[in-house]
C-alpha positions in Angstrom: 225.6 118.6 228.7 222.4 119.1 226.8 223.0 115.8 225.3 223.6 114.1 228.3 220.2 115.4 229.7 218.2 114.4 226.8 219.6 111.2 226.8 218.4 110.8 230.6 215.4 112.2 230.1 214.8 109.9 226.6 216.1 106.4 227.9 213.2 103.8 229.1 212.3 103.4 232.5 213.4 100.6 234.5 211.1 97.3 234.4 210.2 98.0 238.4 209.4 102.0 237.4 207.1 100.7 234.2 205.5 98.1 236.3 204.7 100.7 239.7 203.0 103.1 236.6 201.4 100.9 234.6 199.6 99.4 238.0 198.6 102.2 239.0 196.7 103.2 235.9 195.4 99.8 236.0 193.9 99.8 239.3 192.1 102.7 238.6 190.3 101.2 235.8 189.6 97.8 237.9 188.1 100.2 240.1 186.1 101.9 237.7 185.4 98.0 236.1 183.9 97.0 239.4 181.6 100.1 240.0 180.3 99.4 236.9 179.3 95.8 237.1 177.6 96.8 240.8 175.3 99.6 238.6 174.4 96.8 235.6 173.9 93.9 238.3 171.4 96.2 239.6 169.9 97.3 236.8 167.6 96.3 234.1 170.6 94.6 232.5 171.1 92.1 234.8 169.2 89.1 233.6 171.5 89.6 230.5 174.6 90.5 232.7 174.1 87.0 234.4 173.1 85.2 231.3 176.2 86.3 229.2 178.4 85.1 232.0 176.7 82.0 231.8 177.0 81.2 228.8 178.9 77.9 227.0 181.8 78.5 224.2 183.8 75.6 223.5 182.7 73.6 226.6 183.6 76.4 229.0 181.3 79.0 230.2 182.1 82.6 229.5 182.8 82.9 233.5 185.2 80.1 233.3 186.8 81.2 230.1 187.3 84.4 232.2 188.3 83.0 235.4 190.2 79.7 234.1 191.4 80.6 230.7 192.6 85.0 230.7 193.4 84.2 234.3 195.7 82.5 233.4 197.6 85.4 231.3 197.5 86.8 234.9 199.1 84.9 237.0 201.9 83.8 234.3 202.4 87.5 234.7 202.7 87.1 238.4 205.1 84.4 237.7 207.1 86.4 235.7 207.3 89.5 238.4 208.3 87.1 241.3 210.6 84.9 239.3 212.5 88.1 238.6 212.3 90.2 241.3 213.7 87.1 243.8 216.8 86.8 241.3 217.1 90.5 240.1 214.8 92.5 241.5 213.9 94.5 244.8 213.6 91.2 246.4 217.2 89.2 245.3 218.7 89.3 248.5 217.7 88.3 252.0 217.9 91.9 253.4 215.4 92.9 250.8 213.0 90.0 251.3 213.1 90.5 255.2 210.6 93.4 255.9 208.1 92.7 253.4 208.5 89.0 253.7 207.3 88.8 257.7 204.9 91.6 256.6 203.4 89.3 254.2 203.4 86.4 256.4 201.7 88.7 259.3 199.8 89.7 256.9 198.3 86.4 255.6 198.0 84.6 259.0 196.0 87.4 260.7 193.1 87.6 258.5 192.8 83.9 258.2 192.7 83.9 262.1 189.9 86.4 262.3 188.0 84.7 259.5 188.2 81.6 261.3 187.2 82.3 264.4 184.3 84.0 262.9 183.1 80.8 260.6 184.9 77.9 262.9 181.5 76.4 264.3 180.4 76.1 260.4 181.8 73.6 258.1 180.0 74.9 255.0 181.7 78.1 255.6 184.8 77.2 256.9 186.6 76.7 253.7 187.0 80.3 253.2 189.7 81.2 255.2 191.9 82.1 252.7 189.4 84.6 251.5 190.9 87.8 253.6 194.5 86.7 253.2 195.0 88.5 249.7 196.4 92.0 248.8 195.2 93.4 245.4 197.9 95.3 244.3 196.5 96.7 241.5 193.7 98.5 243.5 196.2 99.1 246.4 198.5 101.0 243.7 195.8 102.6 242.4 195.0 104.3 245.5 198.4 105.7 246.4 198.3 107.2 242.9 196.0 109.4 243.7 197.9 110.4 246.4 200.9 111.6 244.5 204.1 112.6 246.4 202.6 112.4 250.0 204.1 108.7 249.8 207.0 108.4 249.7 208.4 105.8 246.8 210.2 103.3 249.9 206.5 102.9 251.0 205.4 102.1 247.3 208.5 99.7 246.5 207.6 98.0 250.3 203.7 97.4 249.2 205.1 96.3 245.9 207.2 93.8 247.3 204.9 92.9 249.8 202.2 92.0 246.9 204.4 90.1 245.3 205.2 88.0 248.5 201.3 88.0 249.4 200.6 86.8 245.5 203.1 84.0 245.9 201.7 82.6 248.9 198.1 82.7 247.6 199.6 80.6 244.9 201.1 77.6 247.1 197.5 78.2 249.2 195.5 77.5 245.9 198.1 74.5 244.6 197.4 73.2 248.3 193.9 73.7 249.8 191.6 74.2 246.1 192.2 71.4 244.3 189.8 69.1 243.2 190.2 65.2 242.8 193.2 64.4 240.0 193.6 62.7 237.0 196.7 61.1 237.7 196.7 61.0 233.4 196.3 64.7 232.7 198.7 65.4 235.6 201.4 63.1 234.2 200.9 65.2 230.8 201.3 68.2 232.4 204.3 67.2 234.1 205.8 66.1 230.7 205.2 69.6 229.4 206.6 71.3 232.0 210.1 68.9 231.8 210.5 69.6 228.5 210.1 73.5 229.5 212.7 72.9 231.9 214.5 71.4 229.3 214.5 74.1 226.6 215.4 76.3 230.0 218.4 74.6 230.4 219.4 74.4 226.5 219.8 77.9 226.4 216.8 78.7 224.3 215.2 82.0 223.9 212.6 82.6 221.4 209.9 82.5 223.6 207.6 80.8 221.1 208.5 76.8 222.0 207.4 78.4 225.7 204.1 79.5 224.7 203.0 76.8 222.5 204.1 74.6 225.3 202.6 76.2 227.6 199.0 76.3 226.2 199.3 72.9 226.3 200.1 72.9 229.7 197.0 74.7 230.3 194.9 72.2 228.9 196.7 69.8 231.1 196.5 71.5 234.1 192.8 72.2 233.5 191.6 68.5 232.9 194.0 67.2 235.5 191.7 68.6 238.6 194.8 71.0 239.5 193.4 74.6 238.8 194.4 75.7 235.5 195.7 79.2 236.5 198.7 77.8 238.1 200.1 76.5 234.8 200.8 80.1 234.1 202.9 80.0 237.7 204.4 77.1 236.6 205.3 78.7 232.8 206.5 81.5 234.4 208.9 79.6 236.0 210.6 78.1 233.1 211.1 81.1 231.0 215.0 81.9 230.5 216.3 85.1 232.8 219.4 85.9 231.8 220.6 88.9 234.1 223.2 91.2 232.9 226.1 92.2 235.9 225.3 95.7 236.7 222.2 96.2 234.1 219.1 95.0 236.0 216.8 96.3 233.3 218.5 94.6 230.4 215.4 94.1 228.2 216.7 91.5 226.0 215.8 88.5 228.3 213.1 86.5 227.5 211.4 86.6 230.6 211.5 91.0 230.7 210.5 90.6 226.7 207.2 88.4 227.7 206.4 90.9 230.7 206.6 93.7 229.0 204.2 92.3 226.3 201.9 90.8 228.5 201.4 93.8 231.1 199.7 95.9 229.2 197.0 93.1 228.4 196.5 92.0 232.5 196.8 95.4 233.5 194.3 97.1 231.3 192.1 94.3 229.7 191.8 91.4 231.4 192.2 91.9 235.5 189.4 95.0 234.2 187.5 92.1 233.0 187.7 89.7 235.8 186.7 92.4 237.6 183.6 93.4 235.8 182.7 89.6 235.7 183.3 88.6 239.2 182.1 92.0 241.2 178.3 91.9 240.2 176.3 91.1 243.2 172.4 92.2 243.3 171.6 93.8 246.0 167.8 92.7 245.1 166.3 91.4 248.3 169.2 91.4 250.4 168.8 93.2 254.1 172.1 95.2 255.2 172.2 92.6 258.3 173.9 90.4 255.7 177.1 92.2 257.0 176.7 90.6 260.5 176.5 86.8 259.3 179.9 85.0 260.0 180.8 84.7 256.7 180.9 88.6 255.1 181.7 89.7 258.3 185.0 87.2 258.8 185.9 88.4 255.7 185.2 92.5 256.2 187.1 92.2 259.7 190.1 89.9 258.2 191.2 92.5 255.6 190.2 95.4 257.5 191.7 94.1 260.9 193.6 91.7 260.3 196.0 92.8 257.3 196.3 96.1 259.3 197.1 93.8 262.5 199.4 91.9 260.7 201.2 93.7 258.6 202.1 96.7 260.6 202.3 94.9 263.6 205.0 92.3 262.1 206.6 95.3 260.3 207.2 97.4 263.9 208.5 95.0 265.5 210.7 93.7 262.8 211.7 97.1 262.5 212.4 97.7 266.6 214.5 94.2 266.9 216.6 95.7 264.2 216.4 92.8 261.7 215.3 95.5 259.1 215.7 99.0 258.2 212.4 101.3 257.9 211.8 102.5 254.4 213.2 105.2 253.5 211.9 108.9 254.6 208.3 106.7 256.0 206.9 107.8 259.1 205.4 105.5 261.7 201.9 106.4 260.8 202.6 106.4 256.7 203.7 102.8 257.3 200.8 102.3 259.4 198.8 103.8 256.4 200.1 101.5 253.9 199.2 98.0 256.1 195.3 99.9 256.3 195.6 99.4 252.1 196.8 96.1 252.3 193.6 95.2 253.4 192.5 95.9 250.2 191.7 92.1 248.6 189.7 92.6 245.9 191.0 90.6 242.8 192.7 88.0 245.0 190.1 87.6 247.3 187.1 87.5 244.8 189.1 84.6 242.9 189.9 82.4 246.0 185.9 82.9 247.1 185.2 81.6 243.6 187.2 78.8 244.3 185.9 78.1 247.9 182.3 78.2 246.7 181.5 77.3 243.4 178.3 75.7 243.5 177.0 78.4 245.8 175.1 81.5 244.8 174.0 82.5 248.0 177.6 82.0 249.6 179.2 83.5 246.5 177.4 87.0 246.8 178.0 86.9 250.9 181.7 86.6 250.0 181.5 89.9 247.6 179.7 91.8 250.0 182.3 91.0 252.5 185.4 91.7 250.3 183.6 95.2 248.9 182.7 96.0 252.6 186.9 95.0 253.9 188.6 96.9 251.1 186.1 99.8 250.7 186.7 100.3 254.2 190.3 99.8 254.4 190.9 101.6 251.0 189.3 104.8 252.6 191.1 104.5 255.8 194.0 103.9 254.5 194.0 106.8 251.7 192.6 109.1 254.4 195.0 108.3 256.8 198.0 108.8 254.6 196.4 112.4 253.2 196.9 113.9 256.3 200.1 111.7 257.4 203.1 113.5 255.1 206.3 112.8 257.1 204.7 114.8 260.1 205.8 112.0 262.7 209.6 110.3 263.2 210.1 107.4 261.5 210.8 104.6 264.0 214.3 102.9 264.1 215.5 99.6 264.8 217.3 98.6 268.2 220.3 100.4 268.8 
């Protein structure tokens, strides 16, 4: 018996376990990443805060490195989490994918309604609607760490999920809406590179080496073909082999959990800290709090604070009360209600796509911090504040009988 306990207690957790910790721990420190580039853009450091990020290395600026290039390590990681949680995951069958699935969706359109209807008699501003639409899991994660066992773990796996969902669709909205003008040259590279990818895929091969060279150069590709480069680590992620094992979910010897596992720790500690730290610095120099009532923060602030609590509870009750979904387990009405408050937290997600809306705009770039700090500060507190004093104290709903 002994044996048996210290073999439980000795064995390695699951992928989904590792990957709820390890965000948590992460989003703390992106937290801690973006307080800390607010103090130095506001500081005597600035000028060489703003210079550094400025700055050309091999053709690229270190902003772009940051943003095109380590990026990318993210979102092949994002790749990698929905490739396997829709085929052996929390999200491989459809009455999985239902509840946090219309969530999402809610959860995406309301924001961008808001946002528009804020910004709709301005063209210049316009094309950041997607903006609001994002959930940062990380920080999200973060915050219901803090929280310990008040939550219960349905709520955490439903945010999880949702993310995931949420990250996928901010994918196809980037591949569709922020692309510049092609080359029809680079992008017939690119599509080479990701046949052959497809190719080794279907060969059977595992050494995930032939991927990675590959994939760099799919990178390159992607990046001179107009097409923005993160989304060759999408389409990477795509390709690599998952080989699930009947009945062993965690089964560590596919390629696809052996890259994850050896990426995380790099996006969750290193380099979302570091887009973080280079994306949140706004100087607050000369700028009048009334900044908060222009169209643009304000769309913004309202679409995650409003809108992703609009739309994700909202979608999630009455998903829930038609009876097409179960409520997560031992979650109350108002602890669900507390979890949509955090989805309106948007910070990585939301900085990214407002880089993307606005590059050649200062001014419009700093607006579109100030709204996603105000949105998710607001929403993060709410939400955590909520949820302290929410511990199972209400009936969860149920669905139609």
């Amino acid at each position: 018996m002994t044996d048996r306990k210290t073999h439980i207690r000795n064995r390695p957790l699951s992928v989904f376990r590792e990957f709820l910790e390890s965000e948590t721990a992460g989003g703390l420190l992106l937290m801690g990443a973006a307080a800390a580039a607010l103090v130095v853009a506001n500081s005597p450091l600035s000028t060489v805060y703003f210079q550094a990020l400025h700055s050309y290395v091999l053709g690229l600026s270190i902003g772009h490195w940051i943003n095109d290039g380590l990026m990318a390590v993210f979102f092949l990681l994002v790749g990698l989490e929905i490739k396997r949680e829709m085929l052996d995951g929390q999200l491989s069958t459809w009455s999985r994918r239902i509840l946090p699935g219309l969530a999402a969706a809610g959860g995406m359109l309301f924001p961008a309604l808001i946002y528009v209807a804020f910004n709709r008699g301005n063209p210049e501003t316009m094309s950041g609607w997607a903006i609001p639409t994002a959930t940062d899991i990380a920080f999200a994660l973060g915050v219901l760490s803090l929280l310990g066992p008040r939550v219960p773990t349905s709520l955490k796996i439903f945010l999880t999920a949702l993310a995931i969902i949420d990250d996928l669709g901010a994918v196809v909205i980037i591949a569709l809406f922020y692309t510049a003008e092609l080359s029809l040259t680079a992008l017939g590279i690119a599509a080479a590179i990701l046949a052959v990818l497809v190719l080794l895929n279907r060969a059977g091969v595992e050494k995930l080496w032939p991927y990675l060279i590959l994939g760099a150069g799919l990178w390159g590709a992607v990046l001179a073909s107009g097409i923005h480069a993160t989304l060759a680590g999408v389409a990477l992620a795509l390709t690599i082999p998952l080989r699930p094992a009947p009945g062993r979910p965690d089964d560590m010897h596919s390629p696809l959990h052996r890259l994850e596992h050896g990426i995380h720790g790099w996006v969750a500690f290193f380099i979302v800290p570091l887009f973080g730290f280079a994306n949140a610095g706004v100087s607050f120099a000369g700028m009048e709090a009334s900044i908060l009532t222009e169209p643009l923060p304000l769309g913004i602030a309202l679409g995650l604070f409003l809108g992703k609590m609009v739309g994700v509870f909202g979608t999630a009750w009455i998903t829930v009360r038609l009876g097409f979904a179960d409520m997560p387990a031992d979650a109350s009405t108002v602890q669900l209600f507390g979890v949509a408050l955090l989805c309106g937290i948007g910070f990585t997600m939301s900085l990214f796509i407002g880089a993307l809306a606005f590059p050649t705009s200062p001014e419009l770039g700093d607006a579109v911090k100030v709204g996603v700090f105000a949105g998710s500060l607001l929403s993060a507190t709410a939400g955590a504040v909520l949820l302290r004093f929410a511990h199972r104290e209400i009936r969860p709903m149920t669905g139609a009988a």
